[in-house]
C-alpha positions in Angstrom: 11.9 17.2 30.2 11.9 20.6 28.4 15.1 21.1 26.4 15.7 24.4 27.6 16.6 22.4 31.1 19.3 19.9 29.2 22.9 21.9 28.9 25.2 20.6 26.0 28.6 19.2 26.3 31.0 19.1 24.1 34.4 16.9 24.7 36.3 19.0 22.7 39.9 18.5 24.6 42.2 16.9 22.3 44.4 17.3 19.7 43.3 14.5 17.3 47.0 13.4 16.6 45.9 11.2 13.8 44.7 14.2 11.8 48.8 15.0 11.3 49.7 18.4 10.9 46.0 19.3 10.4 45.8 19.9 14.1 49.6 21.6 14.4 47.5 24.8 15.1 44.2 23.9 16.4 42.0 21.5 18.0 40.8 18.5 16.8 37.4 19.6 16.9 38.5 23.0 14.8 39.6 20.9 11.8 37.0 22.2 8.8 34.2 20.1 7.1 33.1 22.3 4.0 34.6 25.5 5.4 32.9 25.4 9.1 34.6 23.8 12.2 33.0 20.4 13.1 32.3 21.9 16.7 30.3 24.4 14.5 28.3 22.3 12.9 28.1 20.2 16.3 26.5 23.8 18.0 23.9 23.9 15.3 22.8 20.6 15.4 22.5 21.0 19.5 20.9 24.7 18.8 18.4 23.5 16.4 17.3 20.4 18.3 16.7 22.6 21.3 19.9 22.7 23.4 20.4 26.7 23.8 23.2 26.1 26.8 26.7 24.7 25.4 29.7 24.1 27.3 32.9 23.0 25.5 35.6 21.3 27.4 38.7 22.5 25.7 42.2 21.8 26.5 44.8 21.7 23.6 45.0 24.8 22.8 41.7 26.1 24.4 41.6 29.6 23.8 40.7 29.2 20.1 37.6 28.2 20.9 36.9 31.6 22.4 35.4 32.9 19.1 32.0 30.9 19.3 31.2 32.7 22.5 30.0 29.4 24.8 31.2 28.6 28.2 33.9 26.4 28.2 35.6 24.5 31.0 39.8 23.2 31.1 41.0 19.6 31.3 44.5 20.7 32.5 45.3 17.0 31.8 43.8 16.7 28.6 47.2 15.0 27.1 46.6 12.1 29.8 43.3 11.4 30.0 40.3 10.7 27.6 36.7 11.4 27.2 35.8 10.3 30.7 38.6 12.5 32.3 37.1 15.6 30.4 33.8 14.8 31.3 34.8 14.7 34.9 36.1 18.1 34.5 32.3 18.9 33.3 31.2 17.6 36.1 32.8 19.7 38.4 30.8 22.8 36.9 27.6 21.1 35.5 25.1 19.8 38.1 22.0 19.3 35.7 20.9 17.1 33.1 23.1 16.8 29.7 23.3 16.1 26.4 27.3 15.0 25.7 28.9 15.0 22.2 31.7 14.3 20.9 33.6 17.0 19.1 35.1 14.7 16.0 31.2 14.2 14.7 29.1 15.5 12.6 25.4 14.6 13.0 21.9 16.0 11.7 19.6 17.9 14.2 17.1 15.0 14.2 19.5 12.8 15.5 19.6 14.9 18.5 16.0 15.3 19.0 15.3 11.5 18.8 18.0 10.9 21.9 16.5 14.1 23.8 13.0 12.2 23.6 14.1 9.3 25.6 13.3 9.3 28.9 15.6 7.2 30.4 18.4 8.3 33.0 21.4 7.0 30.6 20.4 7.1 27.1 23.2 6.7 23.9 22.4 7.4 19.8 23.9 4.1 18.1 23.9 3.8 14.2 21.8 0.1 13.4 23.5 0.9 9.9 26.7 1.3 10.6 28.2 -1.6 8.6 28.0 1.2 5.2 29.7 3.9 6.9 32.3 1.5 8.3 33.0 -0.1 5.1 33.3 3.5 3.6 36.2 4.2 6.2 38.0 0.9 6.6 39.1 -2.0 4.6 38.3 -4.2 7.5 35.7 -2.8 9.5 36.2 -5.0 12.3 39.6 -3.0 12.8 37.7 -0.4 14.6 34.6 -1.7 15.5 33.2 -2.6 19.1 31.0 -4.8 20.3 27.5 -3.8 20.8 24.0 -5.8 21.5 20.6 -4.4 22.4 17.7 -6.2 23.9 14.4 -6.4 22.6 13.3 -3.4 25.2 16.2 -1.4 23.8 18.7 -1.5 26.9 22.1 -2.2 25.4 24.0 -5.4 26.9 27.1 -4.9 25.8 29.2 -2.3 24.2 32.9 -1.9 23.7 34.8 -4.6 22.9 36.7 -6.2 20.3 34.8 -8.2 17.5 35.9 -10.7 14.9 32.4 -11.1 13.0 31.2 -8.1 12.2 27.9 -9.8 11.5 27.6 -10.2 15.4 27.3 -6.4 15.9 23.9 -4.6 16.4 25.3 -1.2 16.4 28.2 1.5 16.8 28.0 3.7 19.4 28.0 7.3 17.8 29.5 9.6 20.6 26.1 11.1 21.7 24.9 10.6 25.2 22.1 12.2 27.3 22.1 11.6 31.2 19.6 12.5 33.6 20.0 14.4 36.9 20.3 11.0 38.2 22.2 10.1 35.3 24.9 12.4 36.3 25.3 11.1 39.4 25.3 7.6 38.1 27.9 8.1 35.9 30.2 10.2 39.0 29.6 7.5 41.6 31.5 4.5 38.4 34.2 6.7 37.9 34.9 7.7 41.9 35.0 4.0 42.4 38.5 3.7 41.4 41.5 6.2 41.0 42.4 4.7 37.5 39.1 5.4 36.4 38.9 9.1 35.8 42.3 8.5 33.7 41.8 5.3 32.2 39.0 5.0 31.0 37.4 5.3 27.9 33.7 5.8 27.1 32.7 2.8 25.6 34.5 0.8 28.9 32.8 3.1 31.3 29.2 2.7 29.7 29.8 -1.0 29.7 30.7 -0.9 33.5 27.6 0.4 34.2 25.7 -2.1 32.4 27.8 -4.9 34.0 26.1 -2.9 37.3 22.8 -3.3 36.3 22.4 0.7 35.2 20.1 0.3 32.1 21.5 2.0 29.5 18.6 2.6 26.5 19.9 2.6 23.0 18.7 5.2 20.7 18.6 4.2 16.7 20.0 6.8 14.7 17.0 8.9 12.7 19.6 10.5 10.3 23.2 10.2 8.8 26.2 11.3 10.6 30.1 10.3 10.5 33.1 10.8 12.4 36.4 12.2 11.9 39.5 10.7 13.2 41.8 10.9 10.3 42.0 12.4 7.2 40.5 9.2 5.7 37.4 10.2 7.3 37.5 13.8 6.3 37.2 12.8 2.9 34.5 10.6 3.8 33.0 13.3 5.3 33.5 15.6 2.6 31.5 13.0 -0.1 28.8 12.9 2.8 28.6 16.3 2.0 28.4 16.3 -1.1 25.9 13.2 -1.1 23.3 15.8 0.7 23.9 13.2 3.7 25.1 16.0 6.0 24.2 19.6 5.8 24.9 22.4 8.2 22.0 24.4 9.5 22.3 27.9 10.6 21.2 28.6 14.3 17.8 29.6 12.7 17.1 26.3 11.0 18.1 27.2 7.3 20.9 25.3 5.5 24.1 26.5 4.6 
């Protein structure tokens, strides 16, 4: 598939509560990372690994994302729904292929470009390593850890729920997913099945729904470092990332900021 085909979503709807008064006046996914917004750096990482078409699904407070100059689409119900409700919105106005991202993390352009090289209809970026970052942002990782194991051909089995021994656990799902054309429709036809769906449920559930279908779903290692931002606990994670030279913001063209 040639990446100029692949339009970029980002599920940038909420509010991010758990960032406090951080997001009193903006977005979740406006919150700054070393003076840029983390949908910024998420548009540069997508821009330099080839996706030149963004969409952002906005909702709380919507309009501020105006200034970066993408198309963006509403969840009216953003305050009732999660990912898979905004990605339903997407749906609505995106037909094609697409690479979806989160808009609470920040990830390196290679990461991108490995998951845009897979070939299969459903394809997620997981993080084989994710037992350091974890233990950088919890005292028990297990407290937000999900289940995930992957087969020796690299289709994921299961993904999503609660775990005990973190030992047990191949991977974290990193909030980057790429469906096909077919993919799409694949991931539509799950979430029509039942009204509760579309307001329900969250990503993890839904991919593992489709695995419990028999939809392969390929697993994509991570080829660079990344994190995610859900508190200010993670910010400042983030921030020594940073400073580590474990994340770096590229301009559109390529060059670091």
């Amino acid at each position: 598939m040639n990446n100029n085909e692949i339009q970029g979503l980002i599920l940038a709807a909420g509010r991010g509560s758990r960032l406090l008064s951080m997001t009193d006046d903006r977005p979740k996914g406006l919150v700054e990372l070393n003076g840029h917004a983390l949908v910024e750096w998420q548009i540069a990482s997508l821009e330099n690994a080839g996706v030149q078409n963004t969409t952002i699904v906005t909702g709380y407070l919507g309009h501020k994302f105006e200034r970066f100059g993408l198309s963006t689409v509403s969840n009216p119900d953003w305050n009732k729904t999660n990912m898979v409700g905004s990605l339903m919105c997407a749906f609505e106005e995106v037909k094609g292929p697409v690479l979806i991202s989160y808009s609470d993390i920040v990830y390196r352009p290679e990461l991108v470009a490995s998951l845009l090289e897979c070939s299969a209809d459903v394809a997620i970026s997981y993080d084989p390593d994710w037992l350091e970052l974890w233990q950088r942002r919890f005292d028990d990782p297990c407290e937000d850890a999900e289940s995930f194991r992957i087969g020796d051909d690299g289709y994921i089995t299961e993904i999503g729920k609660r775990v005990a021994d973190p030992m047990e656990v191949q991977g974290q799902f990193m909030g980057l997913i790429k469906l096909s054309e077919k993919g799409v429709s694949l991931v539509t036809d799950m979430v029509l099945s039942k009204p509760e769906y579309r307001s329900k449920l969250d990503m993890t559930s839904l991919l593992n729904l489709l695995i419990e279908a028999g939809v392969k779903v390929k697993g994509v290692p991570a080829n660079g470092h990344w994190c995610e931002v859900d508190d200010q606990a993670d910010l400042k994670v983030a921030q020594a990332l940073v400073k580590e030279g474990r994340l770096v913001l590229q301009a559109r063209g390529g060059r670091a900021t």
